[in-house]
The first five atom37 places (N, CA, C, CB, O) and aatype in JSON, in Angstrom:
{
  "aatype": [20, 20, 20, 20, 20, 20, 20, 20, 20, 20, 20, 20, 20, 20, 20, 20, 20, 20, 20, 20, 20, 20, 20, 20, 20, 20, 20, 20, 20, 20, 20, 20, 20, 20, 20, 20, 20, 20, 20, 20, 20, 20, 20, 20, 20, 20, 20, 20, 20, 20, 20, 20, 20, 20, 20, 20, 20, 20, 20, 20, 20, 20, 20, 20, 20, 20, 20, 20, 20, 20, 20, 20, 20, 20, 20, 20, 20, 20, 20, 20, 20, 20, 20, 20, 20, 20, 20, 20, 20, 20, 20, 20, 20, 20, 20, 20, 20, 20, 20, 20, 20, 20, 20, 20, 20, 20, 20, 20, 20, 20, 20, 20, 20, 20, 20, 20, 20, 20, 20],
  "atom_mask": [
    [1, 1, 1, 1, 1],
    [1, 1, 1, 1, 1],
    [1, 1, 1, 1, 1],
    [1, 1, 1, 1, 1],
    [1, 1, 1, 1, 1],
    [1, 1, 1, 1, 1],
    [1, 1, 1, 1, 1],
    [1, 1, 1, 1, 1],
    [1, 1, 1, 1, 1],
    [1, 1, 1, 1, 1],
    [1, 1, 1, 1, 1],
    [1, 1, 1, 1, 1],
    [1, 1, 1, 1, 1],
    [1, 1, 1, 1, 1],
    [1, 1, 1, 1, 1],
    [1, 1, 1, 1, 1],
    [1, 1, 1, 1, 1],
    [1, 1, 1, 1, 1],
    [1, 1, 1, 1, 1],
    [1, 1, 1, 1, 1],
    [1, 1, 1, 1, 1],
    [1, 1, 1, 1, 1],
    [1, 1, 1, 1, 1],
    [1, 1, 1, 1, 1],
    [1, 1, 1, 1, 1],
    [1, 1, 1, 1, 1],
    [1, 1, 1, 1, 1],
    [1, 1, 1, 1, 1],
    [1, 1, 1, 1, 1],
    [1, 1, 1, 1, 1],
    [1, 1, 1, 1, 1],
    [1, 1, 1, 1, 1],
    [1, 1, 1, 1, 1],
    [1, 1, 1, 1, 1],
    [1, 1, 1, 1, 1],
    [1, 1, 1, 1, 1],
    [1, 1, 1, 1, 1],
    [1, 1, 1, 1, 1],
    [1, 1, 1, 1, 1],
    [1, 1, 1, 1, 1],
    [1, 1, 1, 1, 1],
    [1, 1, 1, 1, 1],
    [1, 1, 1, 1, 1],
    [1, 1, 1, 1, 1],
    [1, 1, 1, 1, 1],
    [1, 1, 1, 1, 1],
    [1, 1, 1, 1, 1],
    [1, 1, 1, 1, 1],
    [1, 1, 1, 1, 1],
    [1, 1, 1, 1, 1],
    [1, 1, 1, 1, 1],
    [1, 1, 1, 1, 1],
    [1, 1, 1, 1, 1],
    [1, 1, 1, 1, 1],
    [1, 1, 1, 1, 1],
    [1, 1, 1, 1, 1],
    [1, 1, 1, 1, 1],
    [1, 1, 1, 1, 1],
    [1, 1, 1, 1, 1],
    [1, 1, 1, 1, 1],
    [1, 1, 1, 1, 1],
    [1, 1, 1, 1, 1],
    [1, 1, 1, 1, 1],
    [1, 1, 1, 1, 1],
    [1, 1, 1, 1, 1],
    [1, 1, 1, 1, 1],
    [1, 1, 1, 1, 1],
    [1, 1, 1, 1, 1],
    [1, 1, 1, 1, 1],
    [1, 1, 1, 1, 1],
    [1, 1, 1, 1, 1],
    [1, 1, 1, 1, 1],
    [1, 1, 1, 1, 1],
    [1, 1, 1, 1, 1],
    [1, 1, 1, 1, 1],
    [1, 1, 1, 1, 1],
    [1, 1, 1, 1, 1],
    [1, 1, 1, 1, 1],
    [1, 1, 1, 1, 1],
    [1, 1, 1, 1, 1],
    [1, 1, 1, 1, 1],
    [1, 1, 1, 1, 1],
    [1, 1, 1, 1, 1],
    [1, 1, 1, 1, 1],
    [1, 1, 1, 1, 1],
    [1, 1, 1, 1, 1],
    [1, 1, 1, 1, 1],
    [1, 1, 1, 1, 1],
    [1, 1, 1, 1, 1],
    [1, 1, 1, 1, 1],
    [1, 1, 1, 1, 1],
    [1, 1, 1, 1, 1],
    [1, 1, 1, 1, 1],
    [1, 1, 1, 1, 1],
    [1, 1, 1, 1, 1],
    [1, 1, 1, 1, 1],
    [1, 1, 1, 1, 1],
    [1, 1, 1, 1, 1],
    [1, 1, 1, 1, 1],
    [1, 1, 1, 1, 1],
    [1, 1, 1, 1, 1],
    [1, 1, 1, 1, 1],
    [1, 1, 1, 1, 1],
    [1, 1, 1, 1, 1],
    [1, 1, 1, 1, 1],
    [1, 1, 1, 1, 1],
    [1, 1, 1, 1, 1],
    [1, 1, 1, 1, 1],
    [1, 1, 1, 1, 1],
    [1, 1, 1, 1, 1],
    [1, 1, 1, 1, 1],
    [1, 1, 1, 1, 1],
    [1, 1, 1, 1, 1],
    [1, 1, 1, 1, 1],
    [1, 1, 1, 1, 1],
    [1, 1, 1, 1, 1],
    [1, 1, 1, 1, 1],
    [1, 1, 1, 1, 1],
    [1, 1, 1, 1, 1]
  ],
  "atom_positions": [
    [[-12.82, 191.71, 46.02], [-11.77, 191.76, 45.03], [-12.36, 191.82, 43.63], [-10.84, 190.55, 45.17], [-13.42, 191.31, 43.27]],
    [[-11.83, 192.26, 43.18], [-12.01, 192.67, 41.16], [-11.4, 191.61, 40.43], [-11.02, 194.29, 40.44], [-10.37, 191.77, 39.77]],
    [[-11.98, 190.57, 40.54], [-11.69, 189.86, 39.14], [-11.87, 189.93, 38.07], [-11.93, 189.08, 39.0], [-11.49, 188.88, 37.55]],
    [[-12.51, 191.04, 36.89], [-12.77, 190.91, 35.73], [-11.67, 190.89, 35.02], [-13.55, 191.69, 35.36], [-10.81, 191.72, 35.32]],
    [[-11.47, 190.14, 34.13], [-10.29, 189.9, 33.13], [-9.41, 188.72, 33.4], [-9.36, 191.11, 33.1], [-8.44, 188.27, 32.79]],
    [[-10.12, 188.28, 34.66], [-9.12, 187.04, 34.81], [-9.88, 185.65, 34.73], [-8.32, 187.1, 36.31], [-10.86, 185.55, 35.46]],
    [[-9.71, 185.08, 34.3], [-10.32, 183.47, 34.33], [-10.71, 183.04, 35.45], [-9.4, 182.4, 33.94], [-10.12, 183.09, 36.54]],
    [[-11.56, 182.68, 35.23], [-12.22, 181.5, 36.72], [-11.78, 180.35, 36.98], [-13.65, 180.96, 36.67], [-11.91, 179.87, 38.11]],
    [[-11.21, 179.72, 36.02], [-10.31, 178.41, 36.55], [-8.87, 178.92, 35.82], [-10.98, 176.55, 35.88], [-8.56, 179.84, 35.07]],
    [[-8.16, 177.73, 36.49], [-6.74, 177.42, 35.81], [-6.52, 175.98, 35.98], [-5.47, 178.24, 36.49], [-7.39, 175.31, 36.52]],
    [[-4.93, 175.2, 35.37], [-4.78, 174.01, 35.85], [-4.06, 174.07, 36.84], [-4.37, 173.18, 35.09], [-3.26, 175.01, 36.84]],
    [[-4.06, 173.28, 37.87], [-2.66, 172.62, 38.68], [-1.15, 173.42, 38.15], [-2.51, 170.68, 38.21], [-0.56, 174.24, 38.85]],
    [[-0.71, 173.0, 36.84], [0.41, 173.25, 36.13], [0.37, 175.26, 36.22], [0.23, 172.35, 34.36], [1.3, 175.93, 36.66]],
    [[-0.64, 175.69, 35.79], [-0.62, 177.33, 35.64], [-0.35, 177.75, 36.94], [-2.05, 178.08, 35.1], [0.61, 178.46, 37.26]],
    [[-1.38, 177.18, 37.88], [-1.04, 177.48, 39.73], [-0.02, 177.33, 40.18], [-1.63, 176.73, 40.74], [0.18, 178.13, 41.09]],
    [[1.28, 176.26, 39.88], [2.3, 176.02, 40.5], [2.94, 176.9, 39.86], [2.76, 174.8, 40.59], [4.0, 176.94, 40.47]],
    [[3.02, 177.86, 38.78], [3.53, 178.66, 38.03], [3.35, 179.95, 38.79], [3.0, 178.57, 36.72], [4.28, 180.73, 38.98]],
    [[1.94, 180.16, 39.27], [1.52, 181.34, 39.77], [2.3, 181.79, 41.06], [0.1, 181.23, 40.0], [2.57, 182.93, 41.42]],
    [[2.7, 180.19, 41.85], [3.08, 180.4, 43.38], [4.23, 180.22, 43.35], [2.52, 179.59, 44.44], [4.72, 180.57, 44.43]],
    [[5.26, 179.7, 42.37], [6.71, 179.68, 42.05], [6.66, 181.16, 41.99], [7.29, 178.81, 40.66], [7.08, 181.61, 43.06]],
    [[6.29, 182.2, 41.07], [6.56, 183.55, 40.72], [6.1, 184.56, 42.47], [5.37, 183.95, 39.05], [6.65, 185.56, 42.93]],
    [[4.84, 183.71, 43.06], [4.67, 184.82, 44.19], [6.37, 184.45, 45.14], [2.8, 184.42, 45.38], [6.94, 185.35, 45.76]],
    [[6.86, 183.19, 45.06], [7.94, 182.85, 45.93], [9.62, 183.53, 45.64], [7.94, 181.25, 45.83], [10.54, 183.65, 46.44]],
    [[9.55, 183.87, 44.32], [10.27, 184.94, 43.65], [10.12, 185.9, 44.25], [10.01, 185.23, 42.44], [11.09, 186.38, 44.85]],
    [[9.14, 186.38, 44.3], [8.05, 187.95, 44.32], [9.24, 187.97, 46.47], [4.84, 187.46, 44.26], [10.21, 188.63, 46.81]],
    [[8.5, 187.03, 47.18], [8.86, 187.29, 48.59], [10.23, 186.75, 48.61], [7.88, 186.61, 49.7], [10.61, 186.92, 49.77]],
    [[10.99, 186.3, 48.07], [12.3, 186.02, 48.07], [13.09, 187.26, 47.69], [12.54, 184.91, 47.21], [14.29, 187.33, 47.99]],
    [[12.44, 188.29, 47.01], [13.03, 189.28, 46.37], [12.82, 190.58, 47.57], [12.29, 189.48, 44.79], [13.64, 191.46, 47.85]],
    [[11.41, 190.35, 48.15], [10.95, 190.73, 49.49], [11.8, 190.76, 50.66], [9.99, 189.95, 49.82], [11.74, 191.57, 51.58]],
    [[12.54, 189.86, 50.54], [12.83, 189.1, 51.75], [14.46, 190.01, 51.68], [12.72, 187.02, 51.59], [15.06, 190.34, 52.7]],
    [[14.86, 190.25, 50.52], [16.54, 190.7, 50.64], [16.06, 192.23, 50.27], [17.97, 189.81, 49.29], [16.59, 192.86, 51.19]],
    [[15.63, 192.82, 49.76], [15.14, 194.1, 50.02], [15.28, 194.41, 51.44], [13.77, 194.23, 49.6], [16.2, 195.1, 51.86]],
    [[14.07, 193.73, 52.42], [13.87, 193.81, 54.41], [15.27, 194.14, 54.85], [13.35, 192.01, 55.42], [15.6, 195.06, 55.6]],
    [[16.43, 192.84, 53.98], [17.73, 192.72, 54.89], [18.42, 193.48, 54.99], [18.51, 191.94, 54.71], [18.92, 193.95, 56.02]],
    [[18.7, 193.96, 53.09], [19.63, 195.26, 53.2], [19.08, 196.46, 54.08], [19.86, 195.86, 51.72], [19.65, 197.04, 55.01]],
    [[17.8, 196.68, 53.52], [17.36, 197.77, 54.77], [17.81, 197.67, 56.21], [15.87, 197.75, 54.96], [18.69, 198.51, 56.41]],
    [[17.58, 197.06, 57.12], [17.57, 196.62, 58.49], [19.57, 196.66, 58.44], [16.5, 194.74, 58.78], [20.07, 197.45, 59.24]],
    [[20.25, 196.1, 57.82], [21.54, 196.0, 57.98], [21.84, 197.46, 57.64], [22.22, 194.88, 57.14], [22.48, 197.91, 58.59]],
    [[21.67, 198.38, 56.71], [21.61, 199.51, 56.76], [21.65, 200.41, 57.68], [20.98, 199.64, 56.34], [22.5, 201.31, 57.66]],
    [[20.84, 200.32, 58.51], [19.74, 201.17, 59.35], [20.85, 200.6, 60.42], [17.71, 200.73, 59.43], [21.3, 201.42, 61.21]],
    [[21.28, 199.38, 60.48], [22.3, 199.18, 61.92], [23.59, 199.68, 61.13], [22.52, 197.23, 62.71], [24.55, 199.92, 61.87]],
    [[23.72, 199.8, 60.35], [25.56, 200.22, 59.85], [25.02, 201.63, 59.95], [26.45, 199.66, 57.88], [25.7, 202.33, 60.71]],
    [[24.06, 202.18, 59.44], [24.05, 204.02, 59.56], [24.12, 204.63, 61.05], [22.47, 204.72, 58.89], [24.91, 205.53, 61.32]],
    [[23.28, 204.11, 61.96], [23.21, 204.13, 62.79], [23.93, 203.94, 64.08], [22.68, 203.83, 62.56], [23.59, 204.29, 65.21]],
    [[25.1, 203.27, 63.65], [26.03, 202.53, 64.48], [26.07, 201.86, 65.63], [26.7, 203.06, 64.67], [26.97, 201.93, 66.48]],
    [[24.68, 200.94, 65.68], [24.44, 200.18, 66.83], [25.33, 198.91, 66.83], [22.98, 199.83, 66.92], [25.57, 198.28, 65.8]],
    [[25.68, 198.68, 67.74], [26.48, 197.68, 68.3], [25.48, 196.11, 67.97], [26.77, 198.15, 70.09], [24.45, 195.75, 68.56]],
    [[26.07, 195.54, 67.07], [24.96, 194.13, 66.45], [25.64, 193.03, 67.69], [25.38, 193.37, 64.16], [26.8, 192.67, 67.92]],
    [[24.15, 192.66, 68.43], [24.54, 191.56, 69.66], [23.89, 190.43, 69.32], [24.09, 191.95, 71.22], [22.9, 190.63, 68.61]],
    [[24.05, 189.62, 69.51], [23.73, 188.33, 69.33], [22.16, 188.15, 68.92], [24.1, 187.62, 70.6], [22.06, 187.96, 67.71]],
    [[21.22, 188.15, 69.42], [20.06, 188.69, 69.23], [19.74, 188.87, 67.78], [20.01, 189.85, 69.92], [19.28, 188.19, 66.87]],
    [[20.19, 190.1, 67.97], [20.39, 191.01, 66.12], [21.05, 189.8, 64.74], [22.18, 192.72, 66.32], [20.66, 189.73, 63.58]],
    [[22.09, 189.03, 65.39], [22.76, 188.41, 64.71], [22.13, 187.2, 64.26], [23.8, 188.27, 65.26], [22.32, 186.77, 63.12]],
    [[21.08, 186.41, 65.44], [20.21, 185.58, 65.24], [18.5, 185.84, 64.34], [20.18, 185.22, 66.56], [17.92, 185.06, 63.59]],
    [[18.24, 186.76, 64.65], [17.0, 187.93, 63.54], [17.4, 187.61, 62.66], [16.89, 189.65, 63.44], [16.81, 186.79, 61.96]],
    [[18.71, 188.2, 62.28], [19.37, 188.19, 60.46], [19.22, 186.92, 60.24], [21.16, 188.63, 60.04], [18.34, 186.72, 59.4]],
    [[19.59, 186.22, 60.53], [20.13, 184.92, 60.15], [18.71, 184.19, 59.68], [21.0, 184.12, 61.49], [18.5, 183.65, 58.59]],
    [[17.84, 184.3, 60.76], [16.62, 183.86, 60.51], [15.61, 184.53, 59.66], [16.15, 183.69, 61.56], [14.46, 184.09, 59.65]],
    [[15.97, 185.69, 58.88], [15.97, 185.87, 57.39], [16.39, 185.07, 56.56], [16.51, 186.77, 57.04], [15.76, 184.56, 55.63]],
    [[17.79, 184.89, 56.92], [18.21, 183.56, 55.89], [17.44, 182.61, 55.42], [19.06, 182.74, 56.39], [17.16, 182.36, 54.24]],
    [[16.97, 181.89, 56.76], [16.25, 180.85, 56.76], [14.95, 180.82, 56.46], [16.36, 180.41, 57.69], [14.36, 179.76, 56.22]],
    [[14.28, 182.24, 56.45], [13.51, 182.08, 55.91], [13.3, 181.88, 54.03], [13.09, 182.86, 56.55], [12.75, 181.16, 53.19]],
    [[14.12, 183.01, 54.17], [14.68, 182.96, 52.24], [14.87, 181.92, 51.84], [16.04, 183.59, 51.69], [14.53, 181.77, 50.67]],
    [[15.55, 180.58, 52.6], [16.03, 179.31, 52.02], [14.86, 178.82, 52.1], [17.16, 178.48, 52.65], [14.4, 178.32, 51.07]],
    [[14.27, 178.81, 52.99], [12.47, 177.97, 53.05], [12.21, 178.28, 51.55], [10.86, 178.9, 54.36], [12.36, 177.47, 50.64]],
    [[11.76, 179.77, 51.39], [10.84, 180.03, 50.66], [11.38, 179.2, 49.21], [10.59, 181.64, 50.65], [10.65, 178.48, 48.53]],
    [[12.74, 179.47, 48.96], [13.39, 179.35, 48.0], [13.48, 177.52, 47.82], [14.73, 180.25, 48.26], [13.78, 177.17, 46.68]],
    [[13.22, 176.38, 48.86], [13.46, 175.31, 48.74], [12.07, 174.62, 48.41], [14.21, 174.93, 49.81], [11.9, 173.44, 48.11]],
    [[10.98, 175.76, 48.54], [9.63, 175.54, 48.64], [9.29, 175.39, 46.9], [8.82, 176.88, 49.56], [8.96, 174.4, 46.25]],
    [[9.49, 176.55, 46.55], [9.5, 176.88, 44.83], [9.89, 175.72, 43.91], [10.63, 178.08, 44.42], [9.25, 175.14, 43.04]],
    [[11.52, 175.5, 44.52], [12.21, 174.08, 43.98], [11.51, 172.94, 44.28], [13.59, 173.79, 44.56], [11.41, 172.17, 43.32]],
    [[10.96, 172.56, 45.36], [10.5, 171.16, 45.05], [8.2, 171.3, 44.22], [10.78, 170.1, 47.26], [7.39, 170.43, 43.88]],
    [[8.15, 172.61, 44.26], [6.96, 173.08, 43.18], [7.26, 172.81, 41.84], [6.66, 174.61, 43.19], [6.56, 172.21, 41.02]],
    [[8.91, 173.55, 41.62], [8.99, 173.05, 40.16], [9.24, 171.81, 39.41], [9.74, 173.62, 39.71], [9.25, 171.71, 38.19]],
    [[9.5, 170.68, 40.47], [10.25, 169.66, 40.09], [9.29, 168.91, 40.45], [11.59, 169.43, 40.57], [9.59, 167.72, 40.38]],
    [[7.89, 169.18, 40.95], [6.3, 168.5, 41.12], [5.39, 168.85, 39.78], [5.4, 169.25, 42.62], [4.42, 168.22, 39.37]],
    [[5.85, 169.74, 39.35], [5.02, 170.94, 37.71], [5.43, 169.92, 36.61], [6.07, 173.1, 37.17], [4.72, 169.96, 35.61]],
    [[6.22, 169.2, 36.61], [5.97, 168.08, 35.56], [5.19, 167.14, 34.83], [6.35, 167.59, 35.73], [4.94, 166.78, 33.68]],
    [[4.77, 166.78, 36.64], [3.49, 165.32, 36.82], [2.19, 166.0, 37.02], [3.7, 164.1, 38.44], [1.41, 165.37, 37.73]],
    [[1.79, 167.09, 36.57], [0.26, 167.98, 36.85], [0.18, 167.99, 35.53], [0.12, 169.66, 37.7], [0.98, 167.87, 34.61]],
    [[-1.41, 168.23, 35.69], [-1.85, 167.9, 34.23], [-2.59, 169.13, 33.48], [-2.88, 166.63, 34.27], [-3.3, 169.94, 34.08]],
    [[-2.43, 169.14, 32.6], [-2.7, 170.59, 31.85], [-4.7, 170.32, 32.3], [-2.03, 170.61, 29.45], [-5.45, 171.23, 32.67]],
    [[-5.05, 169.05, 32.12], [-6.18, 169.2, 31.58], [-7.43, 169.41, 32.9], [-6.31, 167.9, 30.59], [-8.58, 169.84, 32.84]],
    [[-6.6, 168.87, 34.08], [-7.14, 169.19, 35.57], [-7.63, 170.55, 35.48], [-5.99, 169.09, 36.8], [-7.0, 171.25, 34.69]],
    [[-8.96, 171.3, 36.33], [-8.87, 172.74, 36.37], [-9.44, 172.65, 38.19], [-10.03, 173.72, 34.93], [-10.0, 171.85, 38.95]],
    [[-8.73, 174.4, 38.21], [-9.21, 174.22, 39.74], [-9.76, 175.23, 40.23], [-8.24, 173.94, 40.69], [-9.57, 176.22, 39.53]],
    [[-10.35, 175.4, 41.11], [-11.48, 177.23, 40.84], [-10.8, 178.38, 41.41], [-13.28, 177.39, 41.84], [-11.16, 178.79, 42.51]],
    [[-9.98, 178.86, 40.85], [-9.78, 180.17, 41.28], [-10.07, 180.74, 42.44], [-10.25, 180.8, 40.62], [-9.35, 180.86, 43.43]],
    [[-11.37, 181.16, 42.22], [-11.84, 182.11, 43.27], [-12.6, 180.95, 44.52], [-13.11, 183.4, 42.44], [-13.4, 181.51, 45.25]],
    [[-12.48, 180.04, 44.68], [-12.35, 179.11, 46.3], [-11.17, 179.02, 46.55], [-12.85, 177.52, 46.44], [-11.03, 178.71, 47.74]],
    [[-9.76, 179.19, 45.79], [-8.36, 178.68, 46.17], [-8.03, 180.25, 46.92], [-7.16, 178.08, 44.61], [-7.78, 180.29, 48.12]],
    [[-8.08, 181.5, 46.09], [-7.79, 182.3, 46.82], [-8.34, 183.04, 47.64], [-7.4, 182.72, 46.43], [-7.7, 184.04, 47.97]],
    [[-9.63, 182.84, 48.2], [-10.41, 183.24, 48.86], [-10.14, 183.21, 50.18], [-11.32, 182.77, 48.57], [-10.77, 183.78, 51.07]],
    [[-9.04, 182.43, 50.29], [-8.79, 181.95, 51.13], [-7.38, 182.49, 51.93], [-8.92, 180.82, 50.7], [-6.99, 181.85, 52.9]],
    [[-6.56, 183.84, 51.42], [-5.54, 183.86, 51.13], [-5.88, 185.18, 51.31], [-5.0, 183.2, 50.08], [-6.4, 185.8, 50.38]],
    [[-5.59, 185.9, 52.75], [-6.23, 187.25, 53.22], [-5.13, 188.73, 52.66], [-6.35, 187.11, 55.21], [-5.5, 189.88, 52.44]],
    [[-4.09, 188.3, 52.6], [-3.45, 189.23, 51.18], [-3.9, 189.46, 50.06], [-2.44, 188.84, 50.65], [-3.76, 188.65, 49.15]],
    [[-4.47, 190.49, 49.93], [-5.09, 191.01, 48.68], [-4.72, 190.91, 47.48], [-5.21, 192.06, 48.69], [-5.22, 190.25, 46.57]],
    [[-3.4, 191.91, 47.5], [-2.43, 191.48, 46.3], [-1.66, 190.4, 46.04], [-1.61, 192.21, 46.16], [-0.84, 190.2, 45.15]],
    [[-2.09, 189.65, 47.08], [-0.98, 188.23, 46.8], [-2.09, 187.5, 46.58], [0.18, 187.49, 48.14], [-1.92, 186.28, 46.55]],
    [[-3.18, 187.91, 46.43], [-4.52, 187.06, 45.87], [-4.95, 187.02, 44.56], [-5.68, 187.47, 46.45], [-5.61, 186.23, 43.89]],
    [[-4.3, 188.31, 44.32], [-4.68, 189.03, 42.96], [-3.93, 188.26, 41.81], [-4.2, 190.7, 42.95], [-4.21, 187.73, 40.73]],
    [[-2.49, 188.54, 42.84], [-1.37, 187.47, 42.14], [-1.74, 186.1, 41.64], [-0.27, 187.13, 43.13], [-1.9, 185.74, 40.48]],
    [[-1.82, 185.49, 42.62], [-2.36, 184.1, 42.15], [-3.65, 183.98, 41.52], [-2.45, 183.23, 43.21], [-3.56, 183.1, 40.66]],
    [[-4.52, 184.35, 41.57], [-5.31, 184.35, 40.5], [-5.18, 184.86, 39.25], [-6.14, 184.73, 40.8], [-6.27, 184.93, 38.68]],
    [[-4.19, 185.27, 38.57], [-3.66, 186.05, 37.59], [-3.71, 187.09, 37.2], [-3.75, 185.77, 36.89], [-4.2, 187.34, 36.11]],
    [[-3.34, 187.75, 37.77], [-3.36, 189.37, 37.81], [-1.83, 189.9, 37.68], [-4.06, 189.97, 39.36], [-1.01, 189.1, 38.13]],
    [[-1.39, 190.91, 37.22], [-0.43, 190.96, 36.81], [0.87, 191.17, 37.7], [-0.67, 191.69, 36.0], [0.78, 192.34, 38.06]],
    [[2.29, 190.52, 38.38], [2.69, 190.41, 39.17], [3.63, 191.75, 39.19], [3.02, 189.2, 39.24], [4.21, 192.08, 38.16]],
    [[3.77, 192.62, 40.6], [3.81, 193.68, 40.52], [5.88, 193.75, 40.62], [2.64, 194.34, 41.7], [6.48, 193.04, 41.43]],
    [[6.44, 194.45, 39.9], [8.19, 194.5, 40.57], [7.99, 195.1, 41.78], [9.49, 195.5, 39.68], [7.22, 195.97, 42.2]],
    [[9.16, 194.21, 42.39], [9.49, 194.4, 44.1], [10.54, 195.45, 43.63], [10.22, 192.8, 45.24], [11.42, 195.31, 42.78]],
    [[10.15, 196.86, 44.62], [11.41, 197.97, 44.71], [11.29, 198.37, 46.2], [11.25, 199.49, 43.59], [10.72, 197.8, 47.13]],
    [[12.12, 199.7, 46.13], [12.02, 199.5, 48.53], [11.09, 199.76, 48.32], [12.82, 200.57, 50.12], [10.56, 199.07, 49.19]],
    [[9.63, 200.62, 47.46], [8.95, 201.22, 48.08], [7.5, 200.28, 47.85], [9.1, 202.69, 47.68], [6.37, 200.48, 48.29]],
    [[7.89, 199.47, 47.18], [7.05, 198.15, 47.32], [6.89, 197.96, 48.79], [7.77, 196.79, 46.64], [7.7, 197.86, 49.71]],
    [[4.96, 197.94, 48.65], [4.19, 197.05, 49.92], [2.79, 196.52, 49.11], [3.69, 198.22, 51.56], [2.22, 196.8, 48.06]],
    [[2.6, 195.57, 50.23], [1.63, 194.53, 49.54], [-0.15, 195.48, 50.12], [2.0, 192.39, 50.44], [-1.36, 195.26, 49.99]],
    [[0.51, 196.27, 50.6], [-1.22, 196.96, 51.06], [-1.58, 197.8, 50.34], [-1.48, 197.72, 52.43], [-2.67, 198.34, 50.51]]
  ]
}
C-alpha cells in the first residue's frame, strides 16, 4: 500500500472518526445492495418467498449493526484523548481491504454510487 502523504500515527479520537465515516461509507453500501437486489426481483418478476424475505431483512440487520456500532463509537469519542497516538500502519495492516485500509489510515474517503466497489 502507498502511504505517502499520510501520517504515521493518529489519536484514538481521529481513529474513531476514521471508522464512524468507514460505517457511513458501508451503511450507505449496504442500501445501495438493497435497492439493487429488490429491483432486480420487482424487474424481473420473481415471486419473493420467504427465504428472499428473510435475506432482505437480514440486510436490515445488518445496517442496524453497523449503524448501532458507529453510535456507541461516537458516544466513546468523548473520553479518548487527543494526546494518545496509535501506529497507523500496525492497526491497518491488519485489515485485508485495501481501500478500506486506505480509508482508515487517512486517505481520502471515496462517495458510494452503484458503480462503487471497494476493489
Amino acid at each position: 500500500m502507498n502511504y505517502q502523504g499520510i501520517p504515521q500515527t493518529c489519536s484514538p479520537h481521529q481513529m474513531t472518526l476514521r471508522i464512524i465515516s468507514e460505517c457511513d461509507l458501508l451503511l450507505t453500501r449496504a442500501g445501495v445492495f438493497e435497492r439493487e437486489v429488490e429491483g432486480i426481483l420487482s424487474r424481473e418478476g420473481l415471486r419473493i418467498r420467504a427465504p428472499t424475505i428473510k435475506s432482505l431483512q437480514e440486510i436490515d440487520i445488518l445496517s442496524q449493526s453497523i449503524q448501532s456500532i458507529a453510535l456507541l463509537l461516537e458516544a466513546m469519542q468523548g473520553s479518548m484523548s487527543e494526546d494518545d497516538s496509535l501506529a497507523l500502519h500496525e492497526l491497518v495492516a491488519r485489515i485485508p481491504l485495501r481501500d478500506m485500509a486506505m480509508r482508515l489510515a487517512g486517505a481520502e474517503n471515496e462517495v458510494v454510487s452503484d458503480s462503487f466497489t471497494e476493489f
